[in-house]
N, C-alpha and C positions, 0 to 999 in steps of 0.2 A: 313525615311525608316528604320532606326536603331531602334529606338522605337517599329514600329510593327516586326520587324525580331527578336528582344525581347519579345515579345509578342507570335507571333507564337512559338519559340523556348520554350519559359516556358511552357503554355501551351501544345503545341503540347507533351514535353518531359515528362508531370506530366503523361498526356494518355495511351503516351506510354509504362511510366513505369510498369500503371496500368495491361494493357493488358498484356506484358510481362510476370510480377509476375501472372497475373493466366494463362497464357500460362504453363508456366515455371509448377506449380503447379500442372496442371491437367496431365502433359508430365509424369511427376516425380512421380506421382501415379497411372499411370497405365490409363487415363481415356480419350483417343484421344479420345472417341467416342462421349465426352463434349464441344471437340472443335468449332465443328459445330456452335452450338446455338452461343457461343462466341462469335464467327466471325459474328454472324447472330446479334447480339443485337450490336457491334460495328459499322457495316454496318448500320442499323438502325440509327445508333445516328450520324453518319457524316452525314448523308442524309438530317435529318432534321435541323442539324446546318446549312448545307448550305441552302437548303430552305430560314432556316431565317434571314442568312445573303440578299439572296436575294428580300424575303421581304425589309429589312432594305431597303434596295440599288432602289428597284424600285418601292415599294407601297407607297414610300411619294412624288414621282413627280407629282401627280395631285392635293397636297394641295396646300392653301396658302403660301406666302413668310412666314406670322407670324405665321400658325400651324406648317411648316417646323422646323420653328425654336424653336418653344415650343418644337414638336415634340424631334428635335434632342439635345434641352439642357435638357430635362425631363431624354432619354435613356441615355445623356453622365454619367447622376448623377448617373443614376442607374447603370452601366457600373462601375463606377467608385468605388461604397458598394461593387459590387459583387469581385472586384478584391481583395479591401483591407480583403474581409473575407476572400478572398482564398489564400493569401501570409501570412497571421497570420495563417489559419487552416493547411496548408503545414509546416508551423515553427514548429509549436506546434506536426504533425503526423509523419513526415517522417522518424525519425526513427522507426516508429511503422506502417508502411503500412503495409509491407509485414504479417505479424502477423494479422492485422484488415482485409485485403481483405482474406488473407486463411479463415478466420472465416466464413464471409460472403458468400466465394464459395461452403463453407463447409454446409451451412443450405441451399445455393439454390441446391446444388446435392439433398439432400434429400427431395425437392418440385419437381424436375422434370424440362423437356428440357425447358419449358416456363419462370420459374425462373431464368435459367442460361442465358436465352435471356435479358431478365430485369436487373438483376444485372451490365452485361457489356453494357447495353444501357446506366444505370445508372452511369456509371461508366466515362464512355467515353464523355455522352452525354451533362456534366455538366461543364465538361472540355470544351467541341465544345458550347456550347449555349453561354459561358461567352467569347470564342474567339471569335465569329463572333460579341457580341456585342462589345465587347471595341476595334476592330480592327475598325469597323462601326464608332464608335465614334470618335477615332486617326483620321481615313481619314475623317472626317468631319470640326475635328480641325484644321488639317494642311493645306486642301485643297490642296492635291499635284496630286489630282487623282487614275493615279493606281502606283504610286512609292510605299507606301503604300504599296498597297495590296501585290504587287512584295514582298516587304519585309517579309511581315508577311506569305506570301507560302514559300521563302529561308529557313525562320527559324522554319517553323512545315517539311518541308523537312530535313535540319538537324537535328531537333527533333528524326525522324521517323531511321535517319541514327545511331543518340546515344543511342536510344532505342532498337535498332537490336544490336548492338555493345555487349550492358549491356547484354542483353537475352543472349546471345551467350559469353558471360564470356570474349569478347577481351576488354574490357572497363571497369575500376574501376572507380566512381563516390564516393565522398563524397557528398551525398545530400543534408548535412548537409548546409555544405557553399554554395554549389551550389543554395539555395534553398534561402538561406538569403544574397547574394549580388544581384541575381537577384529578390529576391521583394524588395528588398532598391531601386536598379534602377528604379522598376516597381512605386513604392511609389511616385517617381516624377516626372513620366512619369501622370500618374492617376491625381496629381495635377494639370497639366496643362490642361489635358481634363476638368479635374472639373470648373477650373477658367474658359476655353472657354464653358462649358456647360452653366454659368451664365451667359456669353455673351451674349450666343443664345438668352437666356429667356430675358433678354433686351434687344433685337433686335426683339422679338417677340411683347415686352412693356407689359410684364406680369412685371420685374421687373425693378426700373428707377436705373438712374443715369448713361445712355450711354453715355451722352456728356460728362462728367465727369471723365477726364482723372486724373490718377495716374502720370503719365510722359510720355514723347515721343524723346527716344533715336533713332528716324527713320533717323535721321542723321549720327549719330553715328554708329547704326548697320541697314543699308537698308534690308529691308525685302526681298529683288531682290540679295543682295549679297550671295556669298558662303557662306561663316560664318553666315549670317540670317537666309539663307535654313538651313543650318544646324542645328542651333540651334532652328527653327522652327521643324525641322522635329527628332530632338531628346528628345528635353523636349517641346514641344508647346511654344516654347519664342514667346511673341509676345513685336514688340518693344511701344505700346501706349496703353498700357492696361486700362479698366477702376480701379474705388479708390474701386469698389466693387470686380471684379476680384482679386485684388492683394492681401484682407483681406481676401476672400477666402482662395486662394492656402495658405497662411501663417498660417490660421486657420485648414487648413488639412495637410500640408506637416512638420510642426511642430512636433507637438503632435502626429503625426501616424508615422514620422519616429522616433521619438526619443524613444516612445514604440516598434517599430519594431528592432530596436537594440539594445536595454536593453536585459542582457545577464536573461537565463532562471532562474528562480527562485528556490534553493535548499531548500528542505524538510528539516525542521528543524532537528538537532540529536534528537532522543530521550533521555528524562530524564534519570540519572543515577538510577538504582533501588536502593531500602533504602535509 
């Protein structure tokens, strides 16, 4: 549950930011009369995020057990690109949103109402297609049902509460940090969906080596205990993983956290002249 209320909450609060800051924009130049479309392409883009969440959730109950499972190890992977681009693209923009979304509101005013509907579809909607997929994927890995989901609606709810806050000046955010402790966390949350996405796909028998266990701490840590749920429902711990899962998640949680925290890279000084 913690996992996706980190999920929701990231997502949900990038959204919000977004909308906010051209809220905030169009209010502070005079331009309510832009608001409309705004609200009208944001509307638009949760609509069909939910759609697709609900696809996800009930157009794969007439498949086989093994498309199911292709199915759902194919999206976990893809679920899983899409996050690591969006916690490295958030590192790299955040201090530079505000500045790059004025721009862009700035050429769609001068397109007209249709533009300014597209931009904040755009805006909104990319943020909502990547939550409903890796929340889809989380509650696939974990299997807990709707604890999950609960989660991941608390934390686009909070989300929704920090981004009124910020608009409304009662809330200073450093998004700086906020932005890179929550995709570190996200980083090995992603691992775990990833290692059970190759699950899936062995279970579908697209890829072998199912019987072929890594270890089996199920004595140790019961997957029935508190501390199992928990640690299932926070990083995907599973206690008897297969020898290909585990070279997986090592393969991605390595090298993507260790680049994830490496501090940004300074512009060399320039040469002394003569």
């Amino acid at each position: 549950m913690f996992a996706n209320y980190l999920i929701g909450l990231r997502e949900g609060l990038e959204a919000g930011l977004i909308v906010g800051i051209l809220v905030a924009y169009l209010v502070k130049t005079g331009r309510r009369d832009a608001l409309r479309p705004v609200w009208t392409g944001v509307a638009i883009a949760v609509g069909i995020s939910l759609a697709f969440g609900a696809v996800l959730e009930y157009g794969t109950t007439t498949l086989t057990f093994e498309a199911q499972e292709f199915l759902g190890g194919t999206l976990s992977i893809v679920a899983v690109g899409l996050v690591t681009w969006m916690v490295f693209w958030m590192r790299r923009t955040a201090r530079h949103l505000r500045s790059e979304l004025h721009g862009k509101l700035d050429q769609a005013l001068g397109m007209g109402t249709m533009a300014l509907v597209v931009t904040a579809f755009l805006a909104v909607g990319r943020e909502g297609l990547e939550t409903a997929l890796f929340v889809w994927s989380a509650v696939q890995a974990t299997g807990e049902g709707a604890r999950p989901l609960a989660g991941a609606l608390l934390g686009l709810a909070t989300a929704v509460l920090l981004a009124w806050l910020f608009y409304r000046g009662a809330l200073r955010i450093n998004l700086g940090r906020f932005f890179t402790w929550t995709g570190a966390m996200l980083v090995v949350v992603a691992a775990g969906v990833l290692a059970y996405g190759f699950h899936d796909l062995q279970e579908a028998r697209f890829l072998p080596g199912l019987g072929t266990k890594a270890f089996d701490v199920s004595g140790t840590i019961p997957p029935e205990s508190w501390y199992g749920t928990l640690l299932k429902g926070t990083i995907n711990f599973q206690p008897d993983p297969t020898v290909l899962q585990v070279v997986v998640w090592l393969l991605y949680v390595v090298p993507v956290l260790t680049l994830f925290l490496l501090p940004a890279g300074r512009k060399p000084a320039p040469a002394p002249s003569g």
